[in-house]
C-alpha positions as CSV (number, residue, x, y, z in Angstrom):
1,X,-63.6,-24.8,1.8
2,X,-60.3,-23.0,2.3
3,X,-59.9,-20.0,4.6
4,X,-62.5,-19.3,3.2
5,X,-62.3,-20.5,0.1
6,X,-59.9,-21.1,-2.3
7,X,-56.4,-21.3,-0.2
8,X,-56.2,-25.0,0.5
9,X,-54.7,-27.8,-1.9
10,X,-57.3,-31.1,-2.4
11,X,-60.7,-29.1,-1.3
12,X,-62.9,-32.0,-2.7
13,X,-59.8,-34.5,-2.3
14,X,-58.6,-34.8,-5.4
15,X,-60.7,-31.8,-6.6
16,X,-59.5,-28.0,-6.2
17,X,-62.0,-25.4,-6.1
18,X,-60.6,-25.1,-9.5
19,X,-62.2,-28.4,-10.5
20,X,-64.7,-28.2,-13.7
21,X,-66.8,-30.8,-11.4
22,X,-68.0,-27.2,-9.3
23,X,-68.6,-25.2,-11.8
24,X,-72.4,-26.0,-12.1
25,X,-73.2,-25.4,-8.4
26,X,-70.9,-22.4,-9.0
27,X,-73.0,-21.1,-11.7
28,X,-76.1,-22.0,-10.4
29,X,-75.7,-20.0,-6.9
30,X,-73.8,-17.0,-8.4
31,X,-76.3,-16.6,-11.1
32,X,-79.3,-15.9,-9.0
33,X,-78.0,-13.2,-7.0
34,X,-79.4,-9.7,-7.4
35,X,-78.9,-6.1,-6.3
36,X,-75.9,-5.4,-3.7
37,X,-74.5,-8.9,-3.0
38,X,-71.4,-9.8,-0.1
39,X,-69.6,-12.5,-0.7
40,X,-68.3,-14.3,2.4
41,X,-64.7,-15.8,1.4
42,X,-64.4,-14.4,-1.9
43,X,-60.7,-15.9,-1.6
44,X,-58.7,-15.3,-5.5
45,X,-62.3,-14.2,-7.3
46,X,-63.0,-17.4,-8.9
47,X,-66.6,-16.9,-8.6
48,X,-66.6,-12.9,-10.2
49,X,-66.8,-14.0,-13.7
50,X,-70.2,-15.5,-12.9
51,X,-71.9,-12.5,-11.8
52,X,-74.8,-11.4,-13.9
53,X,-76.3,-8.0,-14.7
54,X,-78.9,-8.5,-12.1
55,X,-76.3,-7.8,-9.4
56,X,-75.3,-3.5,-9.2
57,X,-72.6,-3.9,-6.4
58,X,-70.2,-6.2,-5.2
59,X,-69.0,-6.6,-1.5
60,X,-66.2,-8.9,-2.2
61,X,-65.4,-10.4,1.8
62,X,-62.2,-11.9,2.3
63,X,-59.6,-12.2,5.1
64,X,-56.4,-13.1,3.4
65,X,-55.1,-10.4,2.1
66,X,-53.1,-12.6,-0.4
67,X,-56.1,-13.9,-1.8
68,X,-57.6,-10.7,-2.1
69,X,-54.9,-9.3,-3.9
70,X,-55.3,-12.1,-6.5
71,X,-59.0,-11.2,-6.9
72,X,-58.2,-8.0,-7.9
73,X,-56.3,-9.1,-11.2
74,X,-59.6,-11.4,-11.8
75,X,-61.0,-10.5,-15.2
76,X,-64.8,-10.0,-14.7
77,X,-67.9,-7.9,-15.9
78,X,-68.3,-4.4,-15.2
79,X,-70.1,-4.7,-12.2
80,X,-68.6,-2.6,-9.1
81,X,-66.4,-5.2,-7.0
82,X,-65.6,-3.6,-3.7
83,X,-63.1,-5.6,-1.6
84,X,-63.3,-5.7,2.0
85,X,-60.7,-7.3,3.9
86,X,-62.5,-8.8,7.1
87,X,-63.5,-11.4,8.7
88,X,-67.2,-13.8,8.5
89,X,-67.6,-13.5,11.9
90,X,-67.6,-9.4,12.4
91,X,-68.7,-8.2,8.8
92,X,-68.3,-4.3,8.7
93,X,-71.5,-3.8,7.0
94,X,-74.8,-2.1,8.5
95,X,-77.6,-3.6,8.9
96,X,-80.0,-4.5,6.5
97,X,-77.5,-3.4,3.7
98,X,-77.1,-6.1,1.3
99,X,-79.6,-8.2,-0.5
100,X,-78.0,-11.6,-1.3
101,X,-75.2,-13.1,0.6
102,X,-73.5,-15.7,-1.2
103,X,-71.5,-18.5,0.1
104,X,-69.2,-21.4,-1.6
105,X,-67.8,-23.8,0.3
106,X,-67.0,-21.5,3.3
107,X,-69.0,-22.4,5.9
108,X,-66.7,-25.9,6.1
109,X,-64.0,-23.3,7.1
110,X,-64.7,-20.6,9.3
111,X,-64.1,-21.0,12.5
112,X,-67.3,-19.7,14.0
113,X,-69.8,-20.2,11.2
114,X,-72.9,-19.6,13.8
115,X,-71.5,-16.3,14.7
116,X,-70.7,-15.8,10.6
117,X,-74.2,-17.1,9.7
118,X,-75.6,-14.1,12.6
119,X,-73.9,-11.4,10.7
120,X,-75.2,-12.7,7.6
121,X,-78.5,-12.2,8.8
122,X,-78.0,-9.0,10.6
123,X,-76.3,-7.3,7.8
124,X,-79.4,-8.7,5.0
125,X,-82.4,-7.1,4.3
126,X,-85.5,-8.5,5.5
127,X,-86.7,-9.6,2.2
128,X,-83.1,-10.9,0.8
129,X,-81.7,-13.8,0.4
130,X,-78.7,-16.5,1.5
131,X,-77.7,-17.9,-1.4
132,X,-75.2,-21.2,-1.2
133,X,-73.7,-24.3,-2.0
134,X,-71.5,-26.2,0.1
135,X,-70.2,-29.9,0.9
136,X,-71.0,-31.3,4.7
137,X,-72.3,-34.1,7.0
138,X,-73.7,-36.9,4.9
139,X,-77.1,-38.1,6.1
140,X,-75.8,-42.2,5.2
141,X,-74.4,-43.3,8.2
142,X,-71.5,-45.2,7.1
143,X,-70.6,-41.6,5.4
144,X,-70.5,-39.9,8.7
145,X,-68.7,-42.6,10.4
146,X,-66.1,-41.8,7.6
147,X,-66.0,-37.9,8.3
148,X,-66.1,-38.2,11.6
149,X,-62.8,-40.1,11.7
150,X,-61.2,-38.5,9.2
151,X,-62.2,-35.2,10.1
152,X,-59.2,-34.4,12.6
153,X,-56.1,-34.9,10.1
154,X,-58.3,-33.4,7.4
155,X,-58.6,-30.3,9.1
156,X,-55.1,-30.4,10.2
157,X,-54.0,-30.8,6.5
158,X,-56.9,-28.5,4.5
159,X,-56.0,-25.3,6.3
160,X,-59.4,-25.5,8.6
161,X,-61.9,-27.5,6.6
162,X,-64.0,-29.3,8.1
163,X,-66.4,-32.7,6.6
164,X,-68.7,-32.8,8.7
165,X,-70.5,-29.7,9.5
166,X,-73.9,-30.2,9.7
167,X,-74.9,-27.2,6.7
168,X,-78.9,-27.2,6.6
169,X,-79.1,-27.4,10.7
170,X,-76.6,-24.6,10.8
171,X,-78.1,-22.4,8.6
172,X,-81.7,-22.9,10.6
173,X,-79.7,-22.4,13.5
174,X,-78.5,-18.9,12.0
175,X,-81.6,-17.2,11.6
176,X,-83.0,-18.3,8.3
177,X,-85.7,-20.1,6.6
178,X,-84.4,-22.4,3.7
179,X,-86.7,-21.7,0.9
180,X,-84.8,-24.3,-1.2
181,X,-82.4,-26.9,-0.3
182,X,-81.1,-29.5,-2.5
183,X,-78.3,-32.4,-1.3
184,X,-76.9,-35.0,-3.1
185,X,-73.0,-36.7,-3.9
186,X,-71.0,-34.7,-6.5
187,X,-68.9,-37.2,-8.1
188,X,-65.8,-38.0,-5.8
189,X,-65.3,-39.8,-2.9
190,X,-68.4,-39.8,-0.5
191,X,-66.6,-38.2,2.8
192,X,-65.8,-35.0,1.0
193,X,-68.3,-34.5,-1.7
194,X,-72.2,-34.3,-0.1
195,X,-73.5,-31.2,-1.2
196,X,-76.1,-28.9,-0.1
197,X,-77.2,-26.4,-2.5
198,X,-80.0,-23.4,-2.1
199,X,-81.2,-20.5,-0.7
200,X,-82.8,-19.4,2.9
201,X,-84.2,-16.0,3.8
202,X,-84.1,-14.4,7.6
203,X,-87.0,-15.7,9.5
């Protein structure tokens, strides 16, 4: 949720991207990824120590070079982390040369997350995988009355994010199949914290 990750202040309100409260989800995503994996928004690394041996390479994306530089200090395992200073929305990867894409609370950020979501899929292999947890549109409508109203100043005031991006309807909307979606409120208040965790393969 920063741009594209961990930039902002209050991601989660009162929660950073910092916040104990994520690191399940955080675990959960970055453990299942395997082989060459990009990172969309890998912002100041928080999420390299979590890398397992079933991952060989790391495409570390990120478009703030500040952040970047910050990753680079971030102790991790000795998996290759290969930082690439670009944007979501033009990835300078072939096609079909990665086989997970992760994402953390990015898509509430970039600007044009369908256009991010198509080079996700063009730059996958047919058989990988999307791999991501991120907060959005709550299905309760009082919820979305909430993050509809409040999503102007938030953005203004969160570097980007937004509350209430639709995040399953998106992805399908990207080119994928969701093999595995779970949602649900993390602890927090309701307008910023519905979560939708999983995984999704190009159709």
């Amino acid at each position: 949720m920063g741009i594209y990750s961990d930039v902002i202040l209050p991601k989660l309100c009162d929660c950073s991207m910092r916040n104990e409260r994520l690191l399940p989800y955080r675990e959960r995503v970055i453990g299942a990824a395997e082989g060459r994996v990009l990172e969309i928004g890998s912002g100041s690394g928080l999420n390299l120590p979590h890398y397992r041996p079933a991952v060989r390479e790391i495409l570390a994306l990120e478009p703030l070079p500040s952040l970047a530089a910050m990753a680079r200090r971030v102790p991790h395992s000795a998996i290759p982390v290969n930082f690439i200073e670009a944007s979501a929305e033009a990835i300078p990867l072939d096609d079909g040369s990665v086989d997970t894409v992760v994402t953390t609370w990015t898509l509430c950020t970039i600007p044009g997350a369908a256009t991010a979501l198509s080079e996700m899929r063009r730059v996958l292999k047919s058989g990988g995988r999307l791999l991501f947890v991120e907060h959005g549109r709550s299905p309760d409508r009082g919820v979305r009355w909430c993050q509809d109203c409040l999503n102007p100043i938030w953005r203004r005031i969160t570097g980007g994010c937004n509350l209430n991006r639709p995040i399953r309807s998106l992805i399908e909307e990207g080119g994928f199949r969701l093999d595995r979606v779970e949602t649900g409120y993390m602890k927090g208040p309701s307008p910023m914290t519905f979560m939708y965790e999983g995984s999704a393969r190009p159709k």
